[in-house]
C-alpha positions as CSV (number, residue, x, y, z in Angstrom):
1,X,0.0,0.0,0.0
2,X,1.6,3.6,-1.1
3,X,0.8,6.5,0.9
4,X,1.3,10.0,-0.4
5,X,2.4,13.1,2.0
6,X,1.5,16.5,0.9
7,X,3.2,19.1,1.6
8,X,3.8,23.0,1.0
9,X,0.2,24.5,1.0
10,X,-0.8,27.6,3.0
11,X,-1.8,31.1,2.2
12,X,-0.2,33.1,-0.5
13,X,-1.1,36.5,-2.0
14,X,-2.5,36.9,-5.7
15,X,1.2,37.0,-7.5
16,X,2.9,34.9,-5.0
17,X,4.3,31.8,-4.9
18,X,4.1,28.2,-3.5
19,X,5.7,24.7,-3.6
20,X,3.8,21.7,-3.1
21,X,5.6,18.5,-2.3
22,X,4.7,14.9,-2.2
23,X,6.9,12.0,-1.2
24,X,5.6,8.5,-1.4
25,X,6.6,6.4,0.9
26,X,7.1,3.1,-1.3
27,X,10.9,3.2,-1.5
28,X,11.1,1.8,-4.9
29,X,9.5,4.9,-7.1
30,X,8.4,4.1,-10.7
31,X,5.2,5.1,-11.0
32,X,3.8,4.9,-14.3
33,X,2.0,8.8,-13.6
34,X,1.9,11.1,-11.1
35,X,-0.4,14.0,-10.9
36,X,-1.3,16.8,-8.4
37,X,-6.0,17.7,-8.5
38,X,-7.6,20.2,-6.8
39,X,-10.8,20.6,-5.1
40,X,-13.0,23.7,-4.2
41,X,-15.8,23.0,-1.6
42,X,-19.2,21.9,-3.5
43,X,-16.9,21.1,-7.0
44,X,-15.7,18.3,-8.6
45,X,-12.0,17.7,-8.3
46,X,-10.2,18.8,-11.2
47,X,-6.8,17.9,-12.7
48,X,-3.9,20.2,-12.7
49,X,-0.5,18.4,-13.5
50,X,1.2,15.4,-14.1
51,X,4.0,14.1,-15.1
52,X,5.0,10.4,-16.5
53,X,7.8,8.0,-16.2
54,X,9.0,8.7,-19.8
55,X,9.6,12.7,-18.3
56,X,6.8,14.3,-20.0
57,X,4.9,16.4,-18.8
58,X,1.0,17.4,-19.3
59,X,-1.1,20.6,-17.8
60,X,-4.9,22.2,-17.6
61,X,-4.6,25.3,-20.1
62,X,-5.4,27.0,-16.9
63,X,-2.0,26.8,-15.3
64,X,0.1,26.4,-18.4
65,X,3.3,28.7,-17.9
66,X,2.5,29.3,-14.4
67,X,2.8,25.7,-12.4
68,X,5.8,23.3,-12.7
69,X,5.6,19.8,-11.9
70,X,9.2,17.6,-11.5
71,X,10.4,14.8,-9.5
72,X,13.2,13.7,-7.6
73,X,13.0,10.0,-7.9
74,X,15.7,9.6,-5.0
75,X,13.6,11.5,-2.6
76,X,10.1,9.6,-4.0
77,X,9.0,13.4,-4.0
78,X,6.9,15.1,-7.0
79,X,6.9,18.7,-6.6
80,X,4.0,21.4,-8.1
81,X,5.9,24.9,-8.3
82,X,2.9,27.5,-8.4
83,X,3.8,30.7,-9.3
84,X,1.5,34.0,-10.4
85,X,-0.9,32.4,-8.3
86,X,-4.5,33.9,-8.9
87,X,-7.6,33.6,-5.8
88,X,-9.1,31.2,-8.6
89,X,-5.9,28.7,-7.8
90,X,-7.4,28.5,-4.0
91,X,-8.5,25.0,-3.4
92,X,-7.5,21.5,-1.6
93,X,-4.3,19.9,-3.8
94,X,-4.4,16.2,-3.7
95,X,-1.5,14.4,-5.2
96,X,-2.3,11.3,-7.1
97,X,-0.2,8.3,-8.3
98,X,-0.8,5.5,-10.8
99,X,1.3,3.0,-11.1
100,X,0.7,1.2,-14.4
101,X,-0.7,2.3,-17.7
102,X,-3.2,-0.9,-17.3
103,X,-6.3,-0.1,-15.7
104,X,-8.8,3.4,-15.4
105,X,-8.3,6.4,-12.4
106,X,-5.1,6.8,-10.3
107,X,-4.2,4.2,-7.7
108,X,-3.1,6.0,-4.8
109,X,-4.5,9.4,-3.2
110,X,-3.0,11.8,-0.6
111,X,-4.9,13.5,2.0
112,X,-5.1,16.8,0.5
113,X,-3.3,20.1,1.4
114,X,-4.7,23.4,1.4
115,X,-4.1,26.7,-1.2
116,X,-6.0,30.0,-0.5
117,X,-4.3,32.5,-2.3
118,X,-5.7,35.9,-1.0
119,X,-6.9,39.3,-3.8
């Protein structure tokens, strides 16, 4: 069973910045994707980033040029770099893993951390 830590959320100003982190705590860490989703209260969890075992990398228009995801595959830790964050970024970040191309959905869900980025 893999767990996922989030990390890095808390309150920012419109402009600011913020780095999420997620470590996993499987020590062997080839996940075929992983991706960060966030959540406002009464919506549907939406998809932000990910980023594959080949490298590549794939993004919601919305946060193209702004947001960064990487990984440090030593450290079992994907990273979301937000930057120019806008009060529409606000929301609960969950980090997602999958670990094989086989099958529909991610396998693995963390707990969620919390962005509010202030006007």
């Amino acid at each position: 069973q893999v767990q996922l830590i989030e990390s890095g959320g808390g309150l920012a100003q419109a402009g600011g910045s913020l780095r999420l982190s997620c470590t996993a705590s499987e020590r062997t860490f080839s996940p075929y994707v992983m991706g960060w989703f966030r959540q406002v209260a009464g919506q549907q969890r939406e998809f932000v980033a990910a980023i594959f075992r080949s490298g590549s990398t794939d993004y919601d228009d919305s946060v193209k040029s702004r947001f960064t995801i990487s990984r440090d595959n030593a450290k079992n830790t994907v990273y979301l770099q937000m930057n120019s964050l806008k009060p529409e970024d606000t929301g609960v970040y969950y980090c997602a893993l999958k670990e094989t191309i086989f099958g529909d959905g991610y396998n693995y869900w963390g707990q969620g951390t919390q962005v509010t980025v202030s006007s």
